[in-house]
C-alpha positions as CSV (number, residue, x, y, z in Angstrom):
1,X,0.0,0.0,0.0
2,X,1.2,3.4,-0.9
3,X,0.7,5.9,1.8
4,X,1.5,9.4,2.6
5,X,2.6,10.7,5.9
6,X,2.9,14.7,6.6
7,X,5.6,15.7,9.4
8,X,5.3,19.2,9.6
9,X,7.1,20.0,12.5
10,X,10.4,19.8,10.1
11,X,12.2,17.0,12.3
12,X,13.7,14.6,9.6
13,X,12.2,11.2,10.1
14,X,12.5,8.8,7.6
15,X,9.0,7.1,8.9
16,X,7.5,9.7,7.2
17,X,8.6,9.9,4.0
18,X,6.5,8.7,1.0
19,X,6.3,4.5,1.1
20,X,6.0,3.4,-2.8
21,X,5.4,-0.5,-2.5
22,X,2.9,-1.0,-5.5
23,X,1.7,0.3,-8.6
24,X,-1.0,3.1,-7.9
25,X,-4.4,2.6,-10.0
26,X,-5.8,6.0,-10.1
27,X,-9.5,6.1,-9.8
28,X,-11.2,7.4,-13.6
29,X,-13.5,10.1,-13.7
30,X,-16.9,10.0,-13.0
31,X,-19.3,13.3,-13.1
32,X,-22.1,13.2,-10.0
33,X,-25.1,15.0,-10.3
34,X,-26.7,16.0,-7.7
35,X,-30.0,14.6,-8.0
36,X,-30.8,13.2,-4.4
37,X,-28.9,15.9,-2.4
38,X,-31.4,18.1,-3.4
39,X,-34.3,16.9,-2.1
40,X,-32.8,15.4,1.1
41,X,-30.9,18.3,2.6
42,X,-33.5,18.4,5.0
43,X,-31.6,18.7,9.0
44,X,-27.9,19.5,7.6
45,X,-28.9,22.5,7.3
46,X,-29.9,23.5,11.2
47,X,-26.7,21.4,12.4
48,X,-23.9,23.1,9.9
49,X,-20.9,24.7,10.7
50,X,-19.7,27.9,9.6
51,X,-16.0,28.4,7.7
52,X,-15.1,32.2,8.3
53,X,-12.6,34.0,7.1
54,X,-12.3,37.3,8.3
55,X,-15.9,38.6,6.8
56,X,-16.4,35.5,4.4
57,X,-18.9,32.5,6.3
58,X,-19.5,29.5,4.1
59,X,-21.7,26.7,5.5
60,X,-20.5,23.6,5.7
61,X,-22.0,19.7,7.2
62,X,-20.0,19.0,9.8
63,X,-17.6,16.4,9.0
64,X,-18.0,14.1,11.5
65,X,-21.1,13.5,9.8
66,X,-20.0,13.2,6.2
67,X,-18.0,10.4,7.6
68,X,-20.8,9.0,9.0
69,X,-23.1,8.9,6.0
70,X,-20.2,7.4,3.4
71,X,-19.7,4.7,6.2
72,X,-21.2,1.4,3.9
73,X,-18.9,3.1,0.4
74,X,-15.7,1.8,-0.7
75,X,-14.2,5.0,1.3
76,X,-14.4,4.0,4.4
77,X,-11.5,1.3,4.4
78,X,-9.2,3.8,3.2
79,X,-10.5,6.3,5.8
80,X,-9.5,3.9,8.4
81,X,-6.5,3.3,7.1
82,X,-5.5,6.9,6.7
83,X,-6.3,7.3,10.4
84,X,-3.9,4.2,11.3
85,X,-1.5,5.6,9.9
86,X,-1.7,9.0,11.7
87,X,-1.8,10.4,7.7
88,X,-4.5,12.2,5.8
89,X,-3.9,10.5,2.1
90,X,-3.9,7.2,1.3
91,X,-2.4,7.6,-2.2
92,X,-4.8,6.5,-5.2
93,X,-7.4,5.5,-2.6
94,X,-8.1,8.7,-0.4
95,X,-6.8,12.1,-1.4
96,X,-7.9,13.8,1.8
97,X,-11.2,15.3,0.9
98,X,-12.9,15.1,4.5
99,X,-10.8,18.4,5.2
100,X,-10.6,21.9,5.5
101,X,-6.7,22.2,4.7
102,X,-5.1,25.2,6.4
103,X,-4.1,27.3,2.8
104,X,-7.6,27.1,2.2
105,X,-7.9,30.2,4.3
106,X,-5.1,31.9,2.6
107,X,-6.6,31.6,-0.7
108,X,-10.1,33.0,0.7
109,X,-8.5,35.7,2.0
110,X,-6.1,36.5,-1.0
111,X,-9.2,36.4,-3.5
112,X,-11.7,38.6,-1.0
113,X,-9.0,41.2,-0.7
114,X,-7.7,40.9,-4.0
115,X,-11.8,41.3,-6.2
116,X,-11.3,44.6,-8.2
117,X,-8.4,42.3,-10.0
118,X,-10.2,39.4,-10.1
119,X,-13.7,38.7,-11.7
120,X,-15.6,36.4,-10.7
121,X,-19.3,37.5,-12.0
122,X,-20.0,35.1,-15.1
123,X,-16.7,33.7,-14.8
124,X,-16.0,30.0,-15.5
125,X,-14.4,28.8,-12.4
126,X,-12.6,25.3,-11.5
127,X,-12.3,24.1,-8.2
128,X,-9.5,21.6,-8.1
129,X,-9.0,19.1,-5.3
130,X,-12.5,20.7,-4.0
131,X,-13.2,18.7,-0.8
132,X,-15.7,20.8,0.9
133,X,-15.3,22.5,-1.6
134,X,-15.2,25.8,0.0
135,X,-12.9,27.8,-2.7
136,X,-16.0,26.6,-5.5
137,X,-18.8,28.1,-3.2
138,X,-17.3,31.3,-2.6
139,X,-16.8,31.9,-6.1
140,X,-20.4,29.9,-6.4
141,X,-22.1,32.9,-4.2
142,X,-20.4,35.8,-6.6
143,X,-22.2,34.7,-8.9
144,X,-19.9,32.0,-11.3
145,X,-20.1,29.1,-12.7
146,X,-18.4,26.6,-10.7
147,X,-16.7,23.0,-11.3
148,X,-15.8,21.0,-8.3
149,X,-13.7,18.3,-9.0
150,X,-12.5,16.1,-5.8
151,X,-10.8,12.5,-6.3
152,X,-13.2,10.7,-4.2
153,X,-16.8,10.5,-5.5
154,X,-18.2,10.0,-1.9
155,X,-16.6,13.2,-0.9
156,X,-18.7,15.0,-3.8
157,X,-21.6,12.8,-3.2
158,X,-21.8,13.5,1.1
159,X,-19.4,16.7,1.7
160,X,-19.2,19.0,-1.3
161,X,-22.5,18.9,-2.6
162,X,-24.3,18.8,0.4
163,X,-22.0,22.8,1.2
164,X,-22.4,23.8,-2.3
165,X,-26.8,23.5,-1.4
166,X,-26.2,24.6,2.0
167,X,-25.1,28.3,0.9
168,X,-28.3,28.6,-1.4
169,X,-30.3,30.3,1.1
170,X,-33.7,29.9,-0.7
171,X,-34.9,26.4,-1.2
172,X,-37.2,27.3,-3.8
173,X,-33.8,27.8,-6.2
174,X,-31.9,25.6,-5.3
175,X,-32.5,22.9,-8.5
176,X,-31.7,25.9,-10.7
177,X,-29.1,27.7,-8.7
178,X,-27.3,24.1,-8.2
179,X,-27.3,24.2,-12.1
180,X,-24.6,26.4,-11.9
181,X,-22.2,23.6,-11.2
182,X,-20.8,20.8,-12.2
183,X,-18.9,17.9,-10.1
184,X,-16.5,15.4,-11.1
185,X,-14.2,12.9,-9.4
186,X,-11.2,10.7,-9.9
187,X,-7.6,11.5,-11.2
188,X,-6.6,14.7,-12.4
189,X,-5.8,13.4,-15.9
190,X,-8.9,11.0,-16.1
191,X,-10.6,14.4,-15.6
192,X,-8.7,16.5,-17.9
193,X,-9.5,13.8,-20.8
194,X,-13.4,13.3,-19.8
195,X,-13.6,17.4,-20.4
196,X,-15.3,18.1,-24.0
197,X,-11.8,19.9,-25.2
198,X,-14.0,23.7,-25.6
199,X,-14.3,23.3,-21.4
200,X,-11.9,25.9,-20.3
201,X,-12.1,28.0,-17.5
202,X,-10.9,32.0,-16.4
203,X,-10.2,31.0,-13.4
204,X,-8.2,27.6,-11.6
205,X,-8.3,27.8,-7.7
206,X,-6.1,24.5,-6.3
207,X,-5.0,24.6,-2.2
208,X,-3.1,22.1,-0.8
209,X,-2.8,19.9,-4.1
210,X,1.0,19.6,-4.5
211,X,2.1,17.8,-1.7
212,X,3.2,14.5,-4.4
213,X,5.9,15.4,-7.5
214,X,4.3,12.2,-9.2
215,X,1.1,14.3,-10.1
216,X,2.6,17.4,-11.4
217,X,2.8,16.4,-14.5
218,X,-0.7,15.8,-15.0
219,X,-1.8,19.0,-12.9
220,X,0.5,21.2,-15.0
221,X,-1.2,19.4,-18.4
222,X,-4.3,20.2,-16.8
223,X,-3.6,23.6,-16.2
224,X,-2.1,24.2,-20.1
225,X,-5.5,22.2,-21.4
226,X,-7.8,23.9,-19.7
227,X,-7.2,27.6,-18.5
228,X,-8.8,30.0,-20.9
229,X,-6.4,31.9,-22.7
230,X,-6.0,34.7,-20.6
231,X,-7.4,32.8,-17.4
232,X,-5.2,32.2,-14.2
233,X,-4.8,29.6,-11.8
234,X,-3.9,29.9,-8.1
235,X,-2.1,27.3,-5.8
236,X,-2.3,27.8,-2.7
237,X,0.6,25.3,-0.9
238,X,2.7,25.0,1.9
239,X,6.1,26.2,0.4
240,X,7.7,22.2,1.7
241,X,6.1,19.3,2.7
242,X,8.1,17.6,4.9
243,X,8.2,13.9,5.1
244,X,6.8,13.9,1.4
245,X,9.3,16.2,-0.7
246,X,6.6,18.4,-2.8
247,X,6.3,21.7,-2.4
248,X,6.1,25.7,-4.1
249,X,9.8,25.5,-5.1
250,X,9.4,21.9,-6.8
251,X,6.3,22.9,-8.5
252,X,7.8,26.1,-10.0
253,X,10.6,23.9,-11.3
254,X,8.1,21.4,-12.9
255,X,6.6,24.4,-14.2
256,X,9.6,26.2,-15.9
257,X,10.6,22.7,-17.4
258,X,7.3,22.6,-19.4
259,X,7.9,26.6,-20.5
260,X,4.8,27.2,-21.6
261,X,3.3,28.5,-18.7
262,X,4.5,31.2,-16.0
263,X,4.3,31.1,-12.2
264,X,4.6,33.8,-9.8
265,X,4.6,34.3,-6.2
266,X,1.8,36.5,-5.3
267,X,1.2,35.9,-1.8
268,X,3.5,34.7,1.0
269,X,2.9,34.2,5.2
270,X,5.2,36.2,7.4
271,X,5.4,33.7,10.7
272,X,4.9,29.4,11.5
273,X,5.2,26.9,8.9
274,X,5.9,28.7,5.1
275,X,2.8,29.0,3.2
276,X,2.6,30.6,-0.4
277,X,-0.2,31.3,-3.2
278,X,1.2,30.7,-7.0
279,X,-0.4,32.4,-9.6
280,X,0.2,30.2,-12.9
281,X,-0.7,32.0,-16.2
282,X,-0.3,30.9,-20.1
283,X,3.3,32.6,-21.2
284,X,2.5,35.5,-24.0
């Protein structure tokens, strides 16, 4: 089994670096619609939590519960063993989708302070490695149209969809309003092939997605496939994972090796653990 193990307190310990023991079968892309999550939102809504960032509040079901309700899926094995092994991946089985990662809040706060430069209204927006899918619905509630693609369909199917109805505060729209968006899971290049090849999108918002080198190449192809011509994506990352080896400086490099696109630092945290937001445009 091939597992990932995060050590972020920057000791070197070899227990926690990537363990590659068998071939990885990526899971192909599916698209979920969200038929049944419509009609059954029903008590999720009184028992949410809120995600705040600075003025920004996004509902969300509370993830104790999410876990709960995937409990008789194919998930739930790997969930167990991500927990046994004190890790939040299990590689090819569980990308870590029952989380609110930390640069989440980073990006949210970058894009809210950053909106006379960046248009959202009528945009075409991708939210990559969604899980609750919290960068989609705040894009979602400015009024774009939103994909949310996760790796695990159960994490679309009991977390992201569930938020994404949550934050349409009058039932009567949400079967139109919900038609705004569109949710797919499995691997990043699955995805990127399943996409009719007109799909591109102004805008690619990504946090916490580069943590393994092994899928760079296929989230830099996805990136020069599918941003629009004058569209931008924005990674929000820890600047190293320890334990693991990825990180902003190894993602640049991938990025300069392909030299079609550019990447810039645009955003970068001042104190505790190195955190930076990558803005990755077409070259001219």
């Amino acid at each position: 089994m091939t597992t990932f193990r995060f050590n972020f307190s920057g000791e070197n310990d070899d227990s926690n670096k990537l363990e590659t023991k068998e071939t990885i079968q990526w899971l192909d892309c599916e698209e979920v619609v969200p038929d049944q999550q419509v009609q059954n939102v029903g008590d999720e809504v009184t028992r949410a939590k809120m995600f705040a960032c600075g003025d920004v509040e996004i509902g969300h079901v509370v993830i104790s519960e999410a876990r709960a309700s995937i409990e008789e899926s194919g998930l739930k094995n790997a969930i167990k063993l991500a927990e046994e092994e004190h890790s939040d991946l299990v590689a090819g089985k569980y990308e870590g989708g029952l989380k609110i990662w930390e640069c989440t809040y980073d990006l949210i706060q970058y894009l809210e302070e950053n909106q006379n430069e960046i248009k959202f209204d009528k945009s075409n927006v991708l939210d990559l490695g969604c899980g609750a899918g919290i960068l989609g619905i705040y894009t979602f509630l400015n009024n774009s149209n939103v994909t949310f693609q996760d790796y695990n369909k159960e994490v679309l199917e009991h977390f992201t969809i569930p938020n994404v109805i949550l934050n349409i505060e009058e039932e009567e729209k949400r079967e139109t309003e919900i038609q705004r968006c569109k949710f797919y899971s499995g691997d990043w290049d699955s995805f990127n092939k399943k996409l009719p090849s007109s799909e591109v999108y102004d805008i690619i918002l990504t946090s916490e997605t580069i943590y393994n080198e092994t899928n760079y190449e296929k989230l830099i192809s996805l990136f020069m496939d599918r941003l629009s011509k004058d569209g931008a994506a924005y990674v929000a990352a820890k600047t190293y994972y320890f334990g693991v080896g990825g990180g902003t400086r190894q993602f640049e490099q991938a990025i300069e090796k392909h030299g079609k696109l550019t990447s810039t630092v645009c955003w970068k945290s001042t104190g505790g653990i190195q955190r930076e937001i990558l803005k990755i445009t077409h070259k001219p």
